[in-house]
Structure formats: structure tokens, C-alpha cells
N, C-alpha and C positions, 0 to 999 in steps of 0.2 A: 749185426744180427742176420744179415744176408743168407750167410750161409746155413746157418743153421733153422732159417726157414723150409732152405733146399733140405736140410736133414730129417724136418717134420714130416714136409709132404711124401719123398722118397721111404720112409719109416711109417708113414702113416701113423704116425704116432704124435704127441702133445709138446707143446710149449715148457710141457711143465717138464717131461721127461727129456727136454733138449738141455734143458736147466742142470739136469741130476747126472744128464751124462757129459755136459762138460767138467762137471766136476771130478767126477769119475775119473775120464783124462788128464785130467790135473794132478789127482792124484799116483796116477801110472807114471807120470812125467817125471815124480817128485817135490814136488808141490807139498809142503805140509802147513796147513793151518794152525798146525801147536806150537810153532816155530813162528811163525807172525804170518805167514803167505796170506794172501788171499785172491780175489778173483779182479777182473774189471770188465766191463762190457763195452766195448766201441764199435758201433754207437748207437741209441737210439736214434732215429732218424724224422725229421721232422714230422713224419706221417703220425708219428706215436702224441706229437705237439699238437698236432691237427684234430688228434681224435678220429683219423683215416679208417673206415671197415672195423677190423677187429684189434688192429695195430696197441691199443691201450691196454686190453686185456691179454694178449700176444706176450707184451714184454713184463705187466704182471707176473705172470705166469712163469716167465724167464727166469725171472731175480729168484719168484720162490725156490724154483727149483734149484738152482745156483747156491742157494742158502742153504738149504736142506741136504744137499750132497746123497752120497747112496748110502750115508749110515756109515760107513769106513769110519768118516771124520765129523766134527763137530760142530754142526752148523757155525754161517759165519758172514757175518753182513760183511760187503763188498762195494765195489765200485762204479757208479755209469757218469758215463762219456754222453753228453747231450750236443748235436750239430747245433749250430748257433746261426748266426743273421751277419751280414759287414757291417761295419763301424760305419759305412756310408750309406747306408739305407737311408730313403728317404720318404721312404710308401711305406705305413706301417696299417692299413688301412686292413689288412689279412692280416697280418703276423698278431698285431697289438689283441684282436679278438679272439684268434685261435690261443695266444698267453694268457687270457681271464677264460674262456672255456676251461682250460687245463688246469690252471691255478685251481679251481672252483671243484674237482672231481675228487670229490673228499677219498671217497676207496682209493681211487688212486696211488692219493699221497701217505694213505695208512700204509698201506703196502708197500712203497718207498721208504718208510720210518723202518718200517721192521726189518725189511732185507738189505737195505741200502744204506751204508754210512757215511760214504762221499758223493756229492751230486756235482758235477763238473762238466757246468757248460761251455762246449769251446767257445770262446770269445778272442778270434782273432785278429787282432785289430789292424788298424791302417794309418802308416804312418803320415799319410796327406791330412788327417783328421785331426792330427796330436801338434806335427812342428809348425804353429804357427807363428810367424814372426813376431817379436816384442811382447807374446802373453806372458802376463805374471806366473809363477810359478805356481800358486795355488789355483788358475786356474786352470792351467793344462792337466792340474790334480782332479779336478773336479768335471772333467770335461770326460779325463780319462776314464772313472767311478759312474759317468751318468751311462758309460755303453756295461763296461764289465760288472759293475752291479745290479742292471736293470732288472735280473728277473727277480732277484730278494728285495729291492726297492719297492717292483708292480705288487709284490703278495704283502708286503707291509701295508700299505697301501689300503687292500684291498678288503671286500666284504666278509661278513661272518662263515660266508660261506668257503674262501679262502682261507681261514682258520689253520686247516688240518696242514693245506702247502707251510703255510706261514711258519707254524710252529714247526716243522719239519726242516725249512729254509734257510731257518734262522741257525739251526746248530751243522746242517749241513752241507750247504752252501761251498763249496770249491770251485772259481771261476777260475779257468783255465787260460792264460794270458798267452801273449805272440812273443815267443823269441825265437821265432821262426827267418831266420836270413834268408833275403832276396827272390824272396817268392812275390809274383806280381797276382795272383789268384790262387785259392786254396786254403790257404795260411795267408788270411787280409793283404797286404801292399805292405813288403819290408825292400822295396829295390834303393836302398840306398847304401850308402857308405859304412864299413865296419863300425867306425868310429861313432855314423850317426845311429848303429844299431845298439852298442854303448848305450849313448844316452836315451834311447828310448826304453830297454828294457830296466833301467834305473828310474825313470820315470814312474810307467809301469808298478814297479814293485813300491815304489815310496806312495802310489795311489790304494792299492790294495792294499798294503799294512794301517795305513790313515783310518779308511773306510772301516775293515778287521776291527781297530783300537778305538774307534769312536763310536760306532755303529753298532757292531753287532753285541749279542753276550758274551761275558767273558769266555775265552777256551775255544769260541767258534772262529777263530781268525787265522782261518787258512785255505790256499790258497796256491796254483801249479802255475806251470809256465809249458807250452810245447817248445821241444827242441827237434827243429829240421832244418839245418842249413843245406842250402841249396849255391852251388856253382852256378850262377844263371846268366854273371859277368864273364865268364870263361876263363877267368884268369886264374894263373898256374898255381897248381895244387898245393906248393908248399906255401905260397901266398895264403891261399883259402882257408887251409888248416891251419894257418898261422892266427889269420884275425878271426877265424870261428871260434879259435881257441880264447883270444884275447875278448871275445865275445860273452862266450860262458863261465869265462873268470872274474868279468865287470858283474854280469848276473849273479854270481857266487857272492862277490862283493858287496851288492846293493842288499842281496838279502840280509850278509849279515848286518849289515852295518844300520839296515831300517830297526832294527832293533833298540837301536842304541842313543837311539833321538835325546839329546838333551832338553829338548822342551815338551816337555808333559802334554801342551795343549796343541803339539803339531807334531803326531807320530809318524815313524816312517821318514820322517824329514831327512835323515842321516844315509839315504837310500841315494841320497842325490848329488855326495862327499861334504864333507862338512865343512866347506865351504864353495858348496852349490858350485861346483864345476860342473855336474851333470845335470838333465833336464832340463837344459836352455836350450840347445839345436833346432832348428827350423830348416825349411823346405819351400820352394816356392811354388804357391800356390794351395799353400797347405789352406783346413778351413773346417772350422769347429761344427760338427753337428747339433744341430738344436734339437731335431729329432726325438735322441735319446730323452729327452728329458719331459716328453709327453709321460714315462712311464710315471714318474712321479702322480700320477693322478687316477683313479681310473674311468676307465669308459671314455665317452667320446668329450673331448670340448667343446661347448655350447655356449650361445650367447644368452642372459638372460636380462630381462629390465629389472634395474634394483630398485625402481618406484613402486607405489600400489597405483593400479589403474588412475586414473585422472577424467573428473568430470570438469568439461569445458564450456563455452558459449564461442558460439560460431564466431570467425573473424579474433577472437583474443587467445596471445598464446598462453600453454601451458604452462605449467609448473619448470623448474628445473629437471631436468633426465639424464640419466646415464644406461648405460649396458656394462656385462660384466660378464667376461669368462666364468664357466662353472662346470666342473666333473662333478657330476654325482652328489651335486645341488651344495657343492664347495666352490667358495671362489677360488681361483687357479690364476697366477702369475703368469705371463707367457715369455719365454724364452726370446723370441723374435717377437719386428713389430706386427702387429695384427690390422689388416686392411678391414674396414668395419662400413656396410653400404644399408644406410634407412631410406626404407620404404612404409608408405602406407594402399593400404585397400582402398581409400577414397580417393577418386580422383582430382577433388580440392585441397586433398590434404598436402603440407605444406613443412619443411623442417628447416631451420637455422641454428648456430651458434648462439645466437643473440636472440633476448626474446623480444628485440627491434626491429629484425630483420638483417639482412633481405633473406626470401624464402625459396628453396627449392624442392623437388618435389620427390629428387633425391639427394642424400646428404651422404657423401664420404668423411669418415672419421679412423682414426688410427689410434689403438690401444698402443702404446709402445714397451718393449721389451722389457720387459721387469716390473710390468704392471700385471694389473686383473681389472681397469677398469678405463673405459674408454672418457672423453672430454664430456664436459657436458652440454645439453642441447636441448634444443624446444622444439615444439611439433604446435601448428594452427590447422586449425581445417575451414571451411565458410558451408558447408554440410555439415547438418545436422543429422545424426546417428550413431552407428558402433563402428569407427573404424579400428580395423585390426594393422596396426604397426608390425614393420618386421626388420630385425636385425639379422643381417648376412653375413657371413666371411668363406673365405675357401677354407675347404677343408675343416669346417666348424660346421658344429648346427646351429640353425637358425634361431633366435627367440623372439615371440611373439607377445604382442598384452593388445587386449583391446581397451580405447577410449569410451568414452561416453562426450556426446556433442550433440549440448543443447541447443535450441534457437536463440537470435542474441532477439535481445527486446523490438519489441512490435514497431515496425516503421512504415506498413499501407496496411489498406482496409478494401476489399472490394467486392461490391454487390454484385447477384448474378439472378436472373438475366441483369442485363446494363440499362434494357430501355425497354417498355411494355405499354402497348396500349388496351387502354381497361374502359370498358363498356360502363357508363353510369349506374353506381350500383353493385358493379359486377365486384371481382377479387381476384387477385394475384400475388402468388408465394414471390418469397424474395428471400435469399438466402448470403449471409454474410463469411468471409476469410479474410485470415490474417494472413501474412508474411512479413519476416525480418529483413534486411538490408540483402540477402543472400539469396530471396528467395524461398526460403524455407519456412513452412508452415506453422504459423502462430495460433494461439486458441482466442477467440472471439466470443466467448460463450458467456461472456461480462457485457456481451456489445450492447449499444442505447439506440432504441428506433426510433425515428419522427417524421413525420412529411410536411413539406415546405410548397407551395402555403399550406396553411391548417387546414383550409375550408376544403382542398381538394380530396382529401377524402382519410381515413384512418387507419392504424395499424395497429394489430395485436398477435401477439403477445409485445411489449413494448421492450424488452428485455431477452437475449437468447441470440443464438448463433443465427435464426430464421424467423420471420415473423411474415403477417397475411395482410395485404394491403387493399381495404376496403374503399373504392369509389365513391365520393358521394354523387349527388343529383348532377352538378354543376359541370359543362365539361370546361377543359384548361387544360393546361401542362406546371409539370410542375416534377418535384423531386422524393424517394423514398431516400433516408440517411440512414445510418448507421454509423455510431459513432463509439470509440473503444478509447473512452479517455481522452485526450484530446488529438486523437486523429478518425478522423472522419472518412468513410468510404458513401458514392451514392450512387441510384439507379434513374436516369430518367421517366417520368412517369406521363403520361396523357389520357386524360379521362373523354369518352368519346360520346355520343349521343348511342342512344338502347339501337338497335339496327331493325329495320322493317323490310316491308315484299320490295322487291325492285320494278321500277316504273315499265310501260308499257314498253313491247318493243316498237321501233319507227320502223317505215317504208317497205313495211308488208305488198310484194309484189307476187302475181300469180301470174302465171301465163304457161300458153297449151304446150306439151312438150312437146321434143322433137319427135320422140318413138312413140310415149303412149304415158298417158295421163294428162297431170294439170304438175308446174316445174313451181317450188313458192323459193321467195326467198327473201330478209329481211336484216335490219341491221338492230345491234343489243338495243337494251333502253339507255336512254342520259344518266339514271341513276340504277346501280343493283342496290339499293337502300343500304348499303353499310356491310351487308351480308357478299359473297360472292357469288354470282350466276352460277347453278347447277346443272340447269336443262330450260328446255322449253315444250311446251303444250301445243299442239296445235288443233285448231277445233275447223268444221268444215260443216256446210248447211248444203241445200236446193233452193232455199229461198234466203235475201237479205234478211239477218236480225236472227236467224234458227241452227244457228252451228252448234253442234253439240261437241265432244269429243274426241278427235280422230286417233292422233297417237300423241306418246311422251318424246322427246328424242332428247339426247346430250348438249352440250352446251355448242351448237353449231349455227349456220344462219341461214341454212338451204335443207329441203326436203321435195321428194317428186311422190307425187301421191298418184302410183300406177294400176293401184284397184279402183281410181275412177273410171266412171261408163263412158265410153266413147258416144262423143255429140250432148251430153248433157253439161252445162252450165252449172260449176258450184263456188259456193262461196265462203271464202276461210278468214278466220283471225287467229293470233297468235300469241301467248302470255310466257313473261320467264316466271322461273322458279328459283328462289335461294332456301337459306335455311330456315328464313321464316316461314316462309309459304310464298302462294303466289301474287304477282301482281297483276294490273290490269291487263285489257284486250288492248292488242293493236289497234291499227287501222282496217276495215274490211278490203279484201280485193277477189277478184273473181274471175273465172277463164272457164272457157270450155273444153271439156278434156278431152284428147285425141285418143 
């Protein structure tokens, strides 16, 4: 279609009138559609598969006009040529997408149905993909069928929305096969031996008549072959022509004779001689794609848990589990084995084979080929919460479930504060927690209080996750409990005497300073009554016995009292202060102040 792009632009003119005027030329040429002729298009180009710009509506436009012709002749559905993918691909991670985009573009494929009656996508295969050594012959059949049928296998397959491809693919459908000699690129990998090109394009044909006669609807079961031999061995011409000839004579051959199959339930079999001398050849190093046979499914492959979530108790494992390949929330076989790696979001969580163990914290398992469902396996955690489980693979998506993970049953108790001393009389909160063997947070809200001895004082509420522990008169030491069935959590407790002023302070000393005043200085008292020293008082007279007030100061044991009068004689005492109030006077002392 290349060209005829250049012919748009240069023309300034349409897709559609590029359509009407090769018709046109067709008919100049001689070309008569009354006569059977018709047209064919090579090739749409993957960009049209892509969905590329305007590429879709481009070749729309193409076919109508191609159909329609300029009136002369008689409209007339025709042919397209689709570029295809190699038999060795192995990254379908673009292609597989951009073929469900397209499948799905319902106009599209109306417009295909109407103007187009053969859809032929080149599928050129590669002979390292097919001769493998020792494969049975049904399945180098089905190996062959997983590449050249894929794109009517993926719309089988596929969504409602795929509908319009499907019904269109199913009667349309002409997959363009290789008997293309000794091209190493181009036309797939044919560099082998005449002989071994023989058996591959009998192969070939006996896979495509199979597929045709089981598969499709009746009438739909056809199907091309490309013819390009290539001299790429160099060898003399009357050679080449000789076994190219002997080439498209075996082709000639397998087609007719795929017809002719004796067994009903294995068409196409007569492709291979009827007595399978063809179809066996092999190559070394040859090697079956698995690939193809993702199309069978669609969308991406995923792993999903075929359990319903699972509530646990910490430290015990869980139920039995599995994972399981899934397109489009179908379980899916896998072709090859599938490397399968569990993890969880909790860092204690824990996965085995065994629900005995031993545990790891990741676990490799293997779906193997011809499955959809991995071995089975346990998951433990010793945390308690949601953890979210996740199953990995390359090149799959991930499937996740979250658990639930109770506490396992109550195995400590423990009071807070641990140790309290309470004022005779007074009261202090005490508040109770559980934890399981793990750690993790048990309810207590059943627990039972009592204090040991009785006499030291009482608690209420006696019942509750907290309760208020009342001092009596008496002091001692002794214990609050909390007890949660029979495990018991406790707080030490000591009941202390009510607290009073703190005793005098000792060895109240006064003497004259060195710059100017009177310097005092003294040591605490022997008791601060219970309560802690806040400050001290200090009081100052002219005569023994008359001290009144002088100042407050912090809890220190020196003061210089420099607003006294120089050469007068005064005399001080000194009292601490706590939270009671204060206590007594010191001892007096006295100095003359400089």
C-alpha cells in the first residue's frame, strides 16, 4: 500500500479514490471481474495491526474503493495480504495487545466482511520451530496449527466485543503458509535441504487441512502457501530448478492427497503419504515454540488463589492453598513449566509445603506444563492482622488475597505503672494488657482485680481493662493483680505515710562578706517530710528573736544579703518550703554587715 500512499499525497486526493483508481487500472490492463478476476492487496502492514495514526481507516477506505471500482464493473470483494510475526517470537508482550485492540474494532471488521473475502495472513514459518527430533506426528501437527492459526484461535477466544472479527474470521480466514526455499529471513528460516523442504511443506499442509476439517465451518477450510525459491546455497541452476521443481510437486502432492485421509477423525493425514514417509525430518537444534499458544486464551496470564481468604490464629497454619493460572478469570493450562515465588506483606509471615513445616518466608513452587494449578501449600504468620499474600511469576501477573490473623490465646497479663507509691488514703489508676505468645495484643476487658493483702487498701471497679487503687490508713507494701482467668498480671504497690513541712534547716552560718553585706549559708533539714524541698525563706531581724521576712529563694543553701547597712549587726534564720508548706526556723546566727 506504499505506493499508493505516495499516490494520495502527490493527488491530493483520498484512500478511497486510490481504491477506485486501481481498479480502474485493472480494468485497462484487462482484468475482468465477469470472468472470475479479482483484486488483492500486499500488504497491510503491521501499522494497520497497531492501530498506527490513521493507518485503520487508510486501508478501510482502500478495500471500499477497490470494491466499488469506477462503475465500468461490478463491485467485487477481493483479497488482503496481512504481514505476520516469525514462528520464533518470543516477546508477544506488544504484538498479543495490539491483536485484541484490532480484533475488538468492530467497524473494522464490518468493513472487512463486506469488501473482503480472503484474509491472509502471511505466516511464514521456521523450519528450527517444526523439525524436532523424535516429536510424534500429531504434534508437530499441532505445534504447526498453534503459530498459523493463532489469529482465528485469539478471536475464538475472545470477547463479545471481538464478535464482529470472529464471525468474519471464521469464514474468512486464509493463513498463508512457507514454501518459500532457503531464505534465512523474509520468508521464516527454510535453509535446509530440498528434500527436508519436501517434508516440511507436507507437514504444513496436512496441519492446515486437520485444523480447516475440525475446526472451522463447513466451506471455510482454505488456505495458501507462498512460493519463492531462493538459490542462497549457490548451487547450479539446473540443480535448483530441478529440486524446486521436485519441491512444488511434493506441495502439489500433499495437497491433493490431504484430502483423501482415510480416517475421518484425522484429516489431512494423507498429506504426509499414506504411509507417513513425510513429516518425520528433523534438524538439529530445532525447538517447539510455546509461545504461540498463549493465544489460546485471552489477555494477560495471571496468577490467582483458588481459596477464599482464610481467617487464622497467629503461630497455626492455615488451611490447604493453591494458585492458579487465569486469562480472563478462566483457569488456563500452561504450555511450559511456570516458576511460581510466594511472598507475604508481613514480616512474620511464613510459607511451607507442609502444614508441619519448616517455614520460609519465601516459597518457590512450579506449576508444571500441562497444568493450571500450582502444588499445594500453607502460609503461618505469629502477627496478628491483614496480611496480603502475593503470588509471582515472570512474565504473569501477580495474584494477591489478603489473610486475616487473629491473636492466638492469651498467655501474659501486664499492669502499668509496675510499681507505685500511694500516700495513705490517696489513689492510683492501674491499667491492665494482654498479649499472646507472639506478642500481640489480647483483650483483657474480662480481667479480675484484687490487692494482696486486703488490708492495704481497695480497688474499683473490680472488673475492667483499668480499675483505681485506693490506699488505706495503714502503710506497707503489697500488690495490685489483675487476673484474666487463670493468668494473672501485678503491679507493686506501697502505701506511704500522708507527707508534712520538712524539718528545720541545720547550721545556719552568717558572716560579714567579703565586698559588702552579711554572706549566710546552711545545710537542708534531716527530713523534707515526705514531700520534696522547693525553696527556702529566709528571715533577718536588728535584734535576737525579731526577724521578719527578708526573701524567698530556690532550693539552694547560700545567700549574700548586700542591701545590708554597712557596720550594723543583724540577725537571720531560715525555714524550707515543700508542698505542704513550710517548716520550722533554723538556728539564729548573726554578723555585721560590710
Amino acid at each position: 500500500m506504499s505506493a499508493w500512499g505516495t499516490w494520495v499525497a502527490d493527488n491530493g486526493s483520498t484512500w478511497y479514490q486510490a481504491g477506485v483508481e486501481a481498479r480502474r487500472r485493472m480494468v485497462a490492463a484487462g482484468y475482468d471481474v465477469n470472468l472470475g478476476d479479482t483484486w488483492a492487496v500486499n500488504e497491510f502492514s503491521s501499522a494497520v495491526r497497531q492501530g498506527a495514526s490513521t493507518a485503520r481507516a487508510d486501508a478501510r477506505n482502500f478495500v471500499h474503493g477497490l470494491y466499488d471500482g469506477d462503475g465500468t464493473q461490478p463491485p467485487v470483494r477481493g483479497t488482503v495480504f496481512i504481514s505476520g510475526m516469525g514462528q520464533g517470537t518470543l516477546n508477544f508482550s506488544v504484538y498479543k495487545p495490539n491483536l485484541e485492540g484490532w480484533l475488538t474494532d468492530s467497524a473494522f471488521w464490518a468493513d472487512m466482511n463486506h469488501y473482503v473475502s480472503d484474509w491472509s495472513q502471511e505466516l511464514y514459518g521456521d523450519f528450527r520451530n517444526y523439525g524436532v527430533a523424535g516429536a510424534p506426528l500429531a504434534t508437530r501437527r499441532d505445534y504447526l496449527n498453534d503459530y498459523l492459526q493463532h489469529v482465528i484461535v485469539h478471536a475464538n477466544v475472545g470477547p463479545d466485543a471481538a464478535a464482529t472479527a470472529r464471525s468474519y474470521l471464521q469464514t474468512a480466514s486464509s493463513p498463508l503458509a512457507n514454501a518459500a526455499w532457503q531464505w534465512d529471513s523474509g520468508f521464516g528460516w527454510t535453509l535446509v535441504s530440498a528434500a527436508q523442504m519436501e517434508d516440511y511443506v507436507s507437514a504444513q499442509t496436512y496441519a492446515l487441512r486437520y485444523y480447516g476439517a475440525t475446526t472451522q465451518p463447513t466451506g471455510a477450510d482454505h488456505w495458501g502457501f507462498a512460493w519463492a525459491p531462493k538459490n542462497t546455497s549457490a548451487m547450479p541452476t539446473t540443480d535448483f530448478n530441478t529440486q524446486s521443481g521436485e519441491i512444488i510437486d511434493r506441495l502439489a502432492s500433499a495437497i491433493h492427497d490431504s484430502d483423501q485421509s482415510p480416517d475421518a477423525t484425522n484429516p489431512g493425514r494423507n498429506a504426509c503419504g499414506s504411509t507417513q514417509n513425510w513429516c518425520v525430518t528433523d534438524i538439529s537444534g530445532a525447538w517447539f515454540n510455546d509461545g504461540w499458544k498463549t493465544f489460546t486464551y485471552w489477555g494477560q496470564l495471571a496468577l490467582a488463589f483458588t481459596a477464599a481468604p482464610q481467617t487464622l490464629s497467629a503461630g497455626s497454619p492455615s488451611g490447604q492453598m493453591t494458585v492458579q493460572l487465569h486469562a480472563s478469570g478462566t483457569a488456563q493450562t500452561s504450555a511450559s513449566n511456570v516458576g511460581v515465588t510466594l511472598s507475604s506483606s508481613s514480616p512474620q509471615g511464613a510459607f511451607s509445603t507442609s502444614g508441619s513445616g519448616p517455614w520460609t518466608s519465601m516459597l518457590s513452587l512450579t506449576i508444571p506444563a500441562g497444568s493450571s494449578t500450582s502444588p499445594s501449600f500453607y502460609y503461618e504468620d505469629t502477627r496478628a492482622g491483614s496480611p496480603v499474600l502475593t503470588a509471582s511469576a515472570s512474565g504473569t501477573g501477580s495474584g494477591t488475597q489478603t489473610e486475616t490473623v487473629n491473636p492466638a490465646p492469651l498467655a501474659s497479663v501486664t499492669v502499668s505503672p509496675s510499681s507505685a507509691s500511694v500516700t495513705a488514703g490517696g489513689a492510683q489508676a492501674f491499667t491492665a494488657t494482654g498479649a499472646d505468645a507472639y506478642g500481640n495484643a489480647v483483650s483483657v476487658a474480662g480481667a479480675s482485680w484484687s490487692v494482696s493483702p486486703a488490708g492495704l487498701g481497695t480497688v474499683s471497679p473490680t472488673s475492667g481493662s483499668s480499675t483505681s487503687f485506693t490506699a488505706g490508713p495503714t502503710t506497707g507494701s503489697g500488690s495490685v493483680i489483675a487476673n484474666v482467668g487463670s493468668i494473672p498480671g501485678s503491679a507493686s504497690v506501697t502505701v506511704i505515710a500522708p507527707a508534712t513541712v520538712p524539718g528545720a534547716p541545720t547550721g545556719l552560718a552568717a558572716t560579714t562578706a567579703a565586698s559588702k553585706g552579711v554572706s549566710l549559708s546552711w545545710a537542708p533539714p534531716a527530713s523534707d517530710g515526705g514531700s520534696p524541698i522547693t525553696g527556702y525563706r529566709i528571715y533577718r531581724g536588728k535584734t535576737s528573736g525579731a526577724e521578719t521576712l527578708l526573701v524567698s529563694v530556690g532550693n539552694v543553701m547560700s545567700y549574700t544579703d548586700t542591701p545590708a547597712k554597712r557596720g550594723v549587726t543583724y540577725f537571720y534564720t531560715v525555714t524550707a518550703v515543700n508542698a505542704v508548706g513550710e517548716g520550722p526556723a533554723s538556728n539564729e546566727a548573726s554578723a555585721r554587715a560590710r
